[in-house]
TIBA-946911 format. One record per residue (C-alpha): residue in one letter; x, y, z. Coordinates in steps of 0.1 Angstrom, whole numbers, padded with zeros to 4 digits, always signed. Example, Ala and Ser with C-alpha at 12.3 -4.5 7.8 and 13.67 -1.06 7.14 Angstrom:
// residues 2
A+0123-0045+0078;S+0137-0011+0071;
END
This chain:
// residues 700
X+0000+0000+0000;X+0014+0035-0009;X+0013+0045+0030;X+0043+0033+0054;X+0019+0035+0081;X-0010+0006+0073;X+0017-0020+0054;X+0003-0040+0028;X-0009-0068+0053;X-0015-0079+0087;X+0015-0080+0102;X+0013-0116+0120;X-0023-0131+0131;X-0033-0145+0098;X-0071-0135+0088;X-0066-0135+0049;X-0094-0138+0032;X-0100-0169+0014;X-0102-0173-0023;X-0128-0191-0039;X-0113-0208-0066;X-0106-0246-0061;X-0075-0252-0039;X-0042-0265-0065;X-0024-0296-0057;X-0034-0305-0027;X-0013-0338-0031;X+0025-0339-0022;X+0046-0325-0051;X+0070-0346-0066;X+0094-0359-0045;X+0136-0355-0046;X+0151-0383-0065;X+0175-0399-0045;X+0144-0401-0017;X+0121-0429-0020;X+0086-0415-0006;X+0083-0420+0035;X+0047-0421+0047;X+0039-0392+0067;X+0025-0400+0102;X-0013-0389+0105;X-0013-0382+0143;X+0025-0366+0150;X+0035-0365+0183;X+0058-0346+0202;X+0092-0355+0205;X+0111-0369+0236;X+0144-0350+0243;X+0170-0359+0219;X+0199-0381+0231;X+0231-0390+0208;X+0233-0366+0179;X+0226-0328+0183;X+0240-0295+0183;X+0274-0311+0193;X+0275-0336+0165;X+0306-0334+0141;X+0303-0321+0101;X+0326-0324+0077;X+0323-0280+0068;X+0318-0257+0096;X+0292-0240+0107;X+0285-0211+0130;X+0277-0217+0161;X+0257-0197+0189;X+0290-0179+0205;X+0298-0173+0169;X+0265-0161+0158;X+0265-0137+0193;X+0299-0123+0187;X+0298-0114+0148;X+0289-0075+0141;X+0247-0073+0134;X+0240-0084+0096;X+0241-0054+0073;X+0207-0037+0066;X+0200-0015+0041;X+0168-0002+0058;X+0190+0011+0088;X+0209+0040+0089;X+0221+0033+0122;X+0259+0026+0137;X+0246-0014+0140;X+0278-0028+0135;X+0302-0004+0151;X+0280-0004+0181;X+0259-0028+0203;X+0230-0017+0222;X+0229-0029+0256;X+0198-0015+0272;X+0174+0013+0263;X+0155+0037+0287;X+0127+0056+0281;X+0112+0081+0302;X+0076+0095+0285;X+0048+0119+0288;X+0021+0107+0265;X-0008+0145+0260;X-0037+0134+0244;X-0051+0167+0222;X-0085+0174+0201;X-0096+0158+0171;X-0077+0126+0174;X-0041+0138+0177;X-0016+0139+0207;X+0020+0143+0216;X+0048+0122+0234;X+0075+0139+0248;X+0104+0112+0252;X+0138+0110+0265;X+0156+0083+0256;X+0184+0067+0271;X+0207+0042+0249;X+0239+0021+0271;X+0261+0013+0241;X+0299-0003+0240;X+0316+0001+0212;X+0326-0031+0196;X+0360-0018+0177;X+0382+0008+0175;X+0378+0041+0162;X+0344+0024+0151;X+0325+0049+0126;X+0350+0077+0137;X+0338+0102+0163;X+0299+0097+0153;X+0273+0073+0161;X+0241+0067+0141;X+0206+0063+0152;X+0175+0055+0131;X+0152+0086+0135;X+0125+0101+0111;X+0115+0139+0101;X+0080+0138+0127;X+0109+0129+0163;X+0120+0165+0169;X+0153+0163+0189;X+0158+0189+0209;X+0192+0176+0227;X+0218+0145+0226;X+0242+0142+0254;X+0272+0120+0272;X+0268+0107+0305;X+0293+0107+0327;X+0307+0071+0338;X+0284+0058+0372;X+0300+0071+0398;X+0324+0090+0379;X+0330+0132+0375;X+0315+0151+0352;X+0283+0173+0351;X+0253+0146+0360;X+0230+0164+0331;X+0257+0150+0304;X+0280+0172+0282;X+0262+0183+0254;X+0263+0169+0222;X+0263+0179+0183;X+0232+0164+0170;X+0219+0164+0132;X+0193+0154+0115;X+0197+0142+0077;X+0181+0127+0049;X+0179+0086+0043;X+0148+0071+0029;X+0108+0080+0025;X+0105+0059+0057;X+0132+0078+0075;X+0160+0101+0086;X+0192+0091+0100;X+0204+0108+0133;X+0240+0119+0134;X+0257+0127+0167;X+0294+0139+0171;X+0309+0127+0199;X+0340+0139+0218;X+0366+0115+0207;X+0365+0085+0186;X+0360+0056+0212;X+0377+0022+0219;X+0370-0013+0215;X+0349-0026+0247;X+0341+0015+0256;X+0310+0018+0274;X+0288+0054+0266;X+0256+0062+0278;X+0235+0086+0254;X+0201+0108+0264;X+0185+0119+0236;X+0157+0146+0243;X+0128+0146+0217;X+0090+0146+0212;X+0069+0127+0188;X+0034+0125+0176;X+0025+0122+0139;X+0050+0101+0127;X+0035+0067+0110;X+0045+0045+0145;X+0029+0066+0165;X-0012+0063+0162;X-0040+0086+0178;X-0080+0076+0181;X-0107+0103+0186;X-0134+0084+0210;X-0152+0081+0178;X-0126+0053+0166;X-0130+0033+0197;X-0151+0006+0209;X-0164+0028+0240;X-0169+0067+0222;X-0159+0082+0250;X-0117+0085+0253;X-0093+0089+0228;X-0063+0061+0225;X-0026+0056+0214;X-0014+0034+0199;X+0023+0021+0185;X+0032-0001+0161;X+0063-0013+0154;X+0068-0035+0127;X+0092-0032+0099;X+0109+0001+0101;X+0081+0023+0122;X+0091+0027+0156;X+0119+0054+0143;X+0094+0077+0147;X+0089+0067+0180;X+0122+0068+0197;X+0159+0070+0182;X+0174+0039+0182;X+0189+0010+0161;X+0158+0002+0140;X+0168-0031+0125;X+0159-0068+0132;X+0195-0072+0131;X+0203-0057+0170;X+0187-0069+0200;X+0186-0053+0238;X+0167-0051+0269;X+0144-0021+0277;X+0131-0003+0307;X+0103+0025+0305;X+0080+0051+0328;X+0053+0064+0310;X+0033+0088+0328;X-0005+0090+0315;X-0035+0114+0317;X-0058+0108+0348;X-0083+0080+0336;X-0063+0062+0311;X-0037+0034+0314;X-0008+0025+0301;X+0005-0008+0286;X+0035-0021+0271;X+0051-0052+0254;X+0078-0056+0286;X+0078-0087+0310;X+0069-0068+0341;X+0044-0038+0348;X+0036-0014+0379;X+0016+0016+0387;X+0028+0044+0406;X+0013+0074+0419;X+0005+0101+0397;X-0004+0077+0373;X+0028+0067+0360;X+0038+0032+0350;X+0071+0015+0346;X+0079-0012+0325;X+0109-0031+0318;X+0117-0064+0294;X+0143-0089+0309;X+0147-0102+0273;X+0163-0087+0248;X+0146-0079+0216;X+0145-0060+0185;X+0132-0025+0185;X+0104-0035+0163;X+0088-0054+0190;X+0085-0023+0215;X+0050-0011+0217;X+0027+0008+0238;X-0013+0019+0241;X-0022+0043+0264;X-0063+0042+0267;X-0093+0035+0290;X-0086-0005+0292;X-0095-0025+0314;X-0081-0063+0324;X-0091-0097+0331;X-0075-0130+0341;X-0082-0160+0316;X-0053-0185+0328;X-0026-0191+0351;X-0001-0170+0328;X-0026-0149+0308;X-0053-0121+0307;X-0072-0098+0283;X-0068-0069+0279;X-0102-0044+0265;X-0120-0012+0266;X-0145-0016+0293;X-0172-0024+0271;X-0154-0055+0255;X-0138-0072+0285;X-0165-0097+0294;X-0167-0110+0262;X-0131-0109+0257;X-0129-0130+0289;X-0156-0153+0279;X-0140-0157+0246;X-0107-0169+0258;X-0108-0180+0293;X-0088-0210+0293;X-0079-0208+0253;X-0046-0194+0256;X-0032-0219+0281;X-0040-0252+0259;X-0022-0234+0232;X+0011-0225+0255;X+0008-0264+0266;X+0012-0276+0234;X+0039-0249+0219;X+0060-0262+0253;X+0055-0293+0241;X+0068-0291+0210;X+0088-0264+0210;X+0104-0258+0243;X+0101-0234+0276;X+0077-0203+0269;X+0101-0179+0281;X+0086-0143+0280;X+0064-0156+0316;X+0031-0137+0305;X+0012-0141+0274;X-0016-0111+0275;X-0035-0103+0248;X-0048-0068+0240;X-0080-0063+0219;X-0074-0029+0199;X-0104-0006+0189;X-0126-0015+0163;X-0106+0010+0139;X-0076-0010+0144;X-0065-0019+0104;X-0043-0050+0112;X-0050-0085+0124;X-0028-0085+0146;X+0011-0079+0159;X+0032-0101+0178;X+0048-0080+0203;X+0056-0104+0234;X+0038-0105+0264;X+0013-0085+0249;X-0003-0096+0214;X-0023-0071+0197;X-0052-0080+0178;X-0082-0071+0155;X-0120-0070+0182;X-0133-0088+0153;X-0122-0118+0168;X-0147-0116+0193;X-0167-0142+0175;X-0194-0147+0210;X-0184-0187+0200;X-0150-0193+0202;X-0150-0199+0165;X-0121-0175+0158;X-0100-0179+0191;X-0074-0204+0170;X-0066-0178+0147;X-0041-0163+0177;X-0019-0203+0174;X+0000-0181+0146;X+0008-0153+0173;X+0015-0177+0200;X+0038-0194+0176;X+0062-0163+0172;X+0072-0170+0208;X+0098-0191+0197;X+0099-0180+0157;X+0104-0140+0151;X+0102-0136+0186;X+0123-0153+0203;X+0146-0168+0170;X+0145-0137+0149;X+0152-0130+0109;X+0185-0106+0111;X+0173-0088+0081;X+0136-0082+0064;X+0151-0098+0035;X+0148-0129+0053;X+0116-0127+0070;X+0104-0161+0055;X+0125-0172+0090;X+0099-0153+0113;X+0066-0166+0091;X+0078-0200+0073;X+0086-0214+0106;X+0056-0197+0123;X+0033-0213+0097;X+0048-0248+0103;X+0049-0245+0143;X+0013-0229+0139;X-0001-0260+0122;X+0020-0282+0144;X-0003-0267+0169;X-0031-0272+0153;X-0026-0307+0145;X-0023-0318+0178;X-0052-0300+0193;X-0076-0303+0162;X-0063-0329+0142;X-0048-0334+0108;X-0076-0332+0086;X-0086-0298+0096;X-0050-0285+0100;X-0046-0293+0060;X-0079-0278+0050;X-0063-0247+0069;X-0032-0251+0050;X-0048-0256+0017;X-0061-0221+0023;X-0027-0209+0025;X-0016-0225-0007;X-0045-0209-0027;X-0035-0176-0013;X+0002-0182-0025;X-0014-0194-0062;X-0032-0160-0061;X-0005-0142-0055;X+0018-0159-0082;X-0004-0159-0107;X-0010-0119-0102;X+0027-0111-0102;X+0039-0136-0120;X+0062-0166-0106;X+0096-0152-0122;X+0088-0115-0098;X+0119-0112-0073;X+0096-0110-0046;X+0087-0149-0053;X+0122-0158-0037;X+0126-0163-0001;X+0160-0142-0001;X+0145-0109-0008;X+0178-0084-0015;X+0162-0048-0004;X+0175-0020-0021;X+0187+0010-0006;X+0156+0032-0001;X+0133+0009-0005;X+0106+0004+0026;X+0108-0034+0039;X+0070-0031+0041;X+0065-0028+0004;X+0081-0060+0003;X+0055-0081+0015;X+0040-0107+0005;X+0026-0147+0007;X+0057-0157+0000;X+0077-0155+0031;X+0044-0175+0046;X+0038-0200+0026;X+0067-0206+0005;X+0085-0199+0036;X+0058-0230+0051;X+0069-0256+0022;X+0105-0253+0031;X+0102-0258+0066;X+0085-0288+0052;X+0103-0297+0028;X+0134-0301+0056;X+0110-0318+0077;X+0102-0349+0043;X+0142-0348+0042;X+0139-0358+0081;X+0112-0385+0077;X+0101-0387+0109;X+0082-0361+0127;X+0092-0372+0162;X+0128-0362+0150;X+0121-0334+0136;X+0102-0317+0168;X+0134-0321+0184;X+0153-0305+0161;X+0128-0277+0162;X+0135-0278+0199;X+0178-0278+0195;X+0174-0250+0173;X+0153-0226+0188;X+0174-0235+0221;X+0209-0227+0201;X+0196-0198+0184;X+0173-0181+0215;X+0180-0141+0216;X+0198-0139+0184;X+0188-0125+0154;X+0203-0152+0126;X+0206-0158+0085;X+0192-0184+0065;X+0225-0201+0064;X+0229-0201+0102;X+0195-0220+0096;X+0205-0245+0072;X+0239-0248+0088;X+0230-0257+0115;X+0203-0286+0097;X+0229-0302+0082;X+0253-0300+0116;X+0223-0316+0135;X+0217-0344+0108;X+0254-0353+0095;X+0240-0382+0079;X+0219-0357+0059;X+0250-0337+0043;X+0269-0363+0037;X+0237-0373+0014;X+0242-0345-0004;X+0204-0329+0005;X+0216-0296+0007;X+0222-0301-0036;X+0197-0323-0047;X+0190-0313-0083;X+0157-0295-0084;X+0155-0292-0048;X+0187-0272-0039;X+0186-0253-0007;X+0199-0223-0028;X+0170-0228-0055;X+0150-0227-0027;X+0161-0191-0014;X+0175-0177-0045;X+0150-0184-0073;X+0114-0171-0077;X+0087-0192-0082;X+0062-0221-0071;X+0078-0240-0041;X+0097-0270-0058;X+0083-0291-0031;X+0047-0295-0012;X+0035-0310+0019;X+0006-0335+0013;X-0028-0315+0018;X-0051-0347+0010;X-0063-0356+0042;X-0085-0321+0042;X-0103-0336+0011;X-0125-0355+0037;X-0130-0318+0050;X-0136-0298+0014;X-0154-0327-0002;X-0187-0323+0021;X-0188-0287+0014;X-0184-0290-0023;X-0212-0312-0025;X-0235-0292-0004;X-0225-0260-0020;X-0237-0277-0055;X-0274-0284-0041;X-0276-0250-0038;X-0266-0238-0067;X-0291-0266-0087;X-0322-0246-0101;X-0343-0266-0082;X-0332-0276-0049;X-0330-0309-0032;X-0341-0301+0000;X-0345-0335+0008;X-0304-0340+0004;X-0299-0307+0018;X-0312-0313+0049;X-0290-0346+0052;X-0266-0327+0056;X-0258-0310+0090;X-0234-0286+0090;X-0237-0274+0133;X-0201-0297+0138;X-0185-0276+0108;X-0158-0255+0123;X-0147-0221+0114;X-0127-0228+0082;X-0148-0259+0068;X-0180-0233+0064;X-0157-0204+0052;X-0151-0228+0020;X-0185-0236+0017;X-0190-0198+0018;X-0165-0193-0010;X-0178-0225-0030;X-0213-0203-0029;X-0197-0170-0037;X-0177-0186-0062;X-0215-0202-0078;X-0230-0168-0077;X-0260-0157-0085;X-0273-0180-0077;X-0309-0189-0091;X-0339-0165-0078;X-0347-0176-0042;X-0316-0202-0032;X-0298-0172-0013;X-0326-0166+0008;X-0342-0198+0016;X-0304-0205+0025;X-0301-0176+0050;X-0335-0193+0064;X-0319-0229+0067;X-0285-0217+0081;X-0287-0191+0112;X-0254-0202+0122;X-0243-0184+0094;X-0263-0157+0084;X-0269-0144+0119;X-0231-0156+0125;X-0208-0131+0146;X-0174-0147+0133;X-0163-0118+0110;X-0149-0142+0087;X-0181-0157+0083;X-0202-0125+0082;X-0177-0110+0052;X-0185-0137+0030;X-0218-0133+0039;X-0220-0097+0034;X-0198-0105-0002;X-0230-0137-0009;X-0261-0113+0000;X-0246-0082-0023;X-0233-0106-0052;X-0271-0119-0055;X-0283-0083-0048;X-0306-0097-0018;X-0313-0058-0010;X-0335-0079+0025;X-0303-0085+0036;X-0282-0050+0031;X-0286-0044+0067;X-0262-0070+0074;X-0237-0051+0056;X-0242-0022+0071;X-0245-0036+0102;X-0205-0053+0097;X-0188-0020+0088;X-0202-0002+0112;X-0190-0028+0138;X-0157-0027+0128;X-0130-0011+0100;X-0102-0038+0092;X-0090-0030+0062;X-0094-0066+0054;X-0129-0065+0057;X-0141-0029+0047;X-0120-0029+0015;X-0140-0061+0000;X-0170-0050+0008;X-0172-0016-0007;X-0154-0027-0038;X-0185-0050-0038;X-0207-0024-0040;X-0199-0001-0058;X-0195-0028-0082;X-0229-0036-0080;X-0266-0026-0084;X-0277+0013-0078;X-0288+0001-0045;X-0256-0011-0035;X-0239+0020-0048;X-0260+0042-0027;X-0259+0019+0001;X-0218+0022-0002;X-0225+0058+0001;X-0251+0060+0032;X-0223+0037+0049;X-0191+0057+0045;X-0210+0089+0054;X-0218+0072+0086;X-0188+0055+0094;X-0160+0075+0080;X-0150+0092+0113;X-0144+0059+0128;X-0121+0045+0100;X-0082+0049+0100;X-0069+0079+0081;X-0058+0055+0057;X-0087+0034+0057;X-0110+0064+0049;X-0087+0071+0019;X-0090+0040+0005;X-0127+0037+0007;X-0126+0075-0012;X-0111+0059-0040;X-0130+0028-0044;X-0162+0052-0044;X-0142+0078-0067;X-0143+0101-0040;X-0107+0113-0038;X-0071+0100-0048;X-0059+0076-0026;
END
């Protein structure tokens, strides 16, 4: 999308839409050559500990291990203008003031405190770097003097300079005294405020779920939260923080951080005892309530939401954690909170640990959406916890989410259902490919970024689900799924806090299973780790899908006795659909979509037969709804549509919808109209431009 602010998708809880053409290949691609076909377990279990061969085990060509992969300078990123590799960032301070003003809009004043040691001589000279952007107005950089030491306790001033680097950003240059030593430790305050930069989001009441308050919001991910403090901005550099943010009287303040206190004068301090990137240090500051819903988990709401926020998860989140321990090892960020944003809220969702953000909409009232957040859990121990180094890897944050999400899912729901979730994905990545075009550079799992351009523009299903069939694809070269959770297990365990390469990845594959490099997998024609990174197109290998057939196969044939001229009601009403979960009805919904019109009456004696889904509360299910009732122009039914955008405004959802009107009968045009006049105060800036253009209203 053109704006750096809403990036062209959700950034982690995945709530793509699903396309209604029928699902390609669902059976296992061909497999390598010098691999005879292993039957894949139906029912995989977790995996005891791993005893005899592991991260100790010998290799003929060496590979880097976790000392190694801690001591190196931080991978070079073209989307930082930061000191990165001169430099390391110990811990970062922040002390803020967050002033909530009219219409929507605010300002933070910040002051932000980086412990750094230089990591070579002379390192970048007498200047150091920080990642900054044109809306953080610096007022004043200075040196600390040692704890303890002399010197003026304010700090000795500093030169400080703002230049040019991208659209997404400026690069802060501070002078500094002398040019330091290998091992030197400096502490730097930076004075500055904030407030419209694109990390940095203000509500009127009139974007929130109660009306009443405004709300703040950050969001980190790629490259945003340079407009919300200086610092190292890359994936690439990882470090503790602390922070006190003192709040307006009847608001509170939350953070991603692993502990949280009030104070008097409504102040909170926050602190993380993990390091992490920068990307994944976020805040909201609103009227939000909480509520226990396990032993190691609440919900967080506006007061309006929380009880059905607790009803909707109480004791969801723990079965989930059970399982990723399982599989995966310790859960090591203690809590795992969850924080339902405002309705206006454009994403899905964001990973940030301890505190997930997500989308109201899934507030189902059923608990039919509450396994959507397995893909945020997962990034405890993918993204979050074992982190890309660059964005031009990021298939290592979302192809092993993907894999440990339906790991997940497959032991608490089972396989079938898993793969007819997977087969969604697959159909996405088709889309996708078939829009751009296979050969498009973005179709490679190593992305190379250019200087300038915004990592966000780079997205795409590719780092999912390409990203998914590699992961599998290593776990066919395994050939037993026992095995291959415990090598999940050793790797996330030597790679824990570090931000790592694909070839620290596959390195450290091959160093775990010696008897796989010396087969030469790592080469196999066709199937060659680098073809796999460095060439666009279709994945060269896919996981079986069948078993969802027993899934899609019902729903196929109940979706063609609909679309029959004259209906079979007799056969239809064979046919109960209450035990259909979530995604099992959303492709019967596309298979119906997909078969419209359909002829005069079906639509509506369908709405009559199936409550649970035309009365449904599961956005998912209500969109294709809404999309069902306008592509048969069932005008009885429009005030489901408007009921569902004025509910909510993910861009996922509103963007469909009005495209689907305007594209339709004068009635839907004008209802598109009547709608957006209503609702436009409570959509995103960005939102609201992008409705404006669908409905010719403005540029975009």
């Amino acid at each position: 999308m053109d704006s750096p602010w809403i990036p062209p998708r959700v950034p982690s809880v995945r709530l793509h839409g699903f396309p209604a053409s029928p699902f390609p290949a669902l059976g296992p691609a061909p497999l390598p050559p010098p691999f005879p076909p292993r039957p894949r377990p139906r029912s995989p279990q977790a995996a005891p500990p791993r005893r005899g061969r592991g991260p100790g085990a010998a290799m003929a060509a060496p590979v880097p291990d976790a000392a190694a992969v801690r001591a190196r300078a931080p991978v070079r990123d073209a989307a930082s203008a930061s000191s990165a590799g001169p430099w390391s960032l110990l811990h970062l301070h922040l002390d803020l003031r967050v002033s909530f003003a009219a219409a929507g809009a605010g300002r933070l004043q910040g002051r932000a405190r980086l412990e750094l040691r230089c990591e070579r001589d002379g390192a970048g000279g007498a200047e150091l770097r920080l990642d900054a952007h044109p809306a953080l107005a610096v007022s004043r950089a200075a040196l600390l003097p040692p704890p303890g030491g002399p010197g003026d306790a304010a700090g000795q001033t500093l030169p400080v300079e703002s230049r040019p680097f991208a659209s997404y950003g400026s690069a802060l240059h501070i002078t500094l005294p002398q040019a330091p030593r290998a091992g030197q430790l400096l502490t730097l305050v930076i004075d500055y405020e904030a407030g419209e930069g694109p990390g940095v989001c203000w509500l009127s009441p009139e974007q929130t779920a109660g009306k009443q308050k405004p709300y703040m919001y950050t969001q980190g991910q790629a490259v945003l939260n340079r407009s919300f403090f200086p610092c190292f901005d890359t994936p690439s550099v990882k470090f503790t923080y602390s922070a006190t943010v003192k709040v307006p009287e009847g608001f509170t303040a939350v953070m991603s951080a692993t502990s949280w206190e009030k104070q008097k004068d409504n102040t909170f301090v926050f602190k993380m005892s993990q390091p992490i990137p920068s990307y994944l240090i976020a805040l909201v500051v609103g009227d939000i309530v909480s509520a226990d819903v396990g032993p190691r988990s609440r919900v967080w709401a506006e007061p309006c939401l929380i009880e059905a926020a607790k009803k909707e998860y109480d004791g969801v989140i723990e079965e989930f954690l059970v399982v990723g321990e399982k599989l995966f090892g310790p859960y090591v960020w203690g809590r795992y909170d969850i924080l339902f944003m405002p309705p206006s809220f454009p994403f899905g969702g964001m990973e940030n640990p301890c505190l997930t953000f997500v989308t109201p909409c899934l507030l189902a009232g059923d608990r039919s959406l509450a396994d959507v957040i397995i893909h945020e859990i997962s990034h405890s121990w993918f993204g979050n916890l074992v982190t890309n180094a660059s964005w031009g890897e990021f298939w290592l944050n979302e192809g092993f989410t993907m894999y440990a999400q339906r790991r997940i899912s497959t032991e608490v729901y089972g396989l079938p259902y898993t793969c007819l979730e997977a087969a969604t994905g697959r159909a996405l990545l088709r889309q996708h490919m078939d829009a751009t075009g296979e050969d498009h550079p973005l179709n490679k799992l190593r992305v190379v970024i250019e200087p300038g351009i915004n990592p966000d523009d780079t997205y795409n299903e590719t780092p999912y689900e390409k990203g998914y069939c590699f992961v599998s694809y290593l776990a066919h070269l395994v050939g037993n799924q026992s095995k291959f959770d415990a090598f999940l297990q050793a790797y996330v365990n030597r790679f824990k806090f570090q931000s790592i390469t694909a070839d620290d990845t596959l390195g450290f594959f091959l160093e775990y299973f010696p008897e796989l490099k010396e087969k030469g997998v790592d080469s196999i024609p066709g199937f060659e780790f680098d073809r796999w990174l460095n060439t666009p197109g279709w994945p060269p290998y896919l996981p079986d899908l069948s078993p969802g057939q027993q899934l899609m196969r019902p729903a196929e044939e109940l979706a063609e006795l609909w679309a029959a001229d004259s209906l079979n009601m007799e056969a239809i009403e064979a046919v109960d659909i209450m035990g259909w979960r979530t995604y099992q009805l959303v492709y019967f919904l596309d298979q119906i979509l997909q078969k419209s019109p359909l002829p005069e009456g079906n639509v509506k004696r369908l709405s009559k037969m199936y409550p649970k889904i035309s009365k449904a509360q599961n956005a998912e299910l209500r969109l294709r709804w809404c999309q069902i009732v306008l592509k048969n122009n069932l005008e009885a039914e429009y005030s489901k549509v408007k009921d569902f955008l004025h509910s909510q405004g993910k861009q996922k959802y509103t963007l469909p919808l009005y495209r689907a009107m305007w594209g339709g009968s004068e009635a839907a045009r004008a209802l598109a109209m009547e709608t957006f006049s209503a609702t436009a105060p409570q959509l995103h800036v960005n939102v609201q431009n992008y409705v404006k253009k669908i409905l010719g209203l403005a540029e975009a």
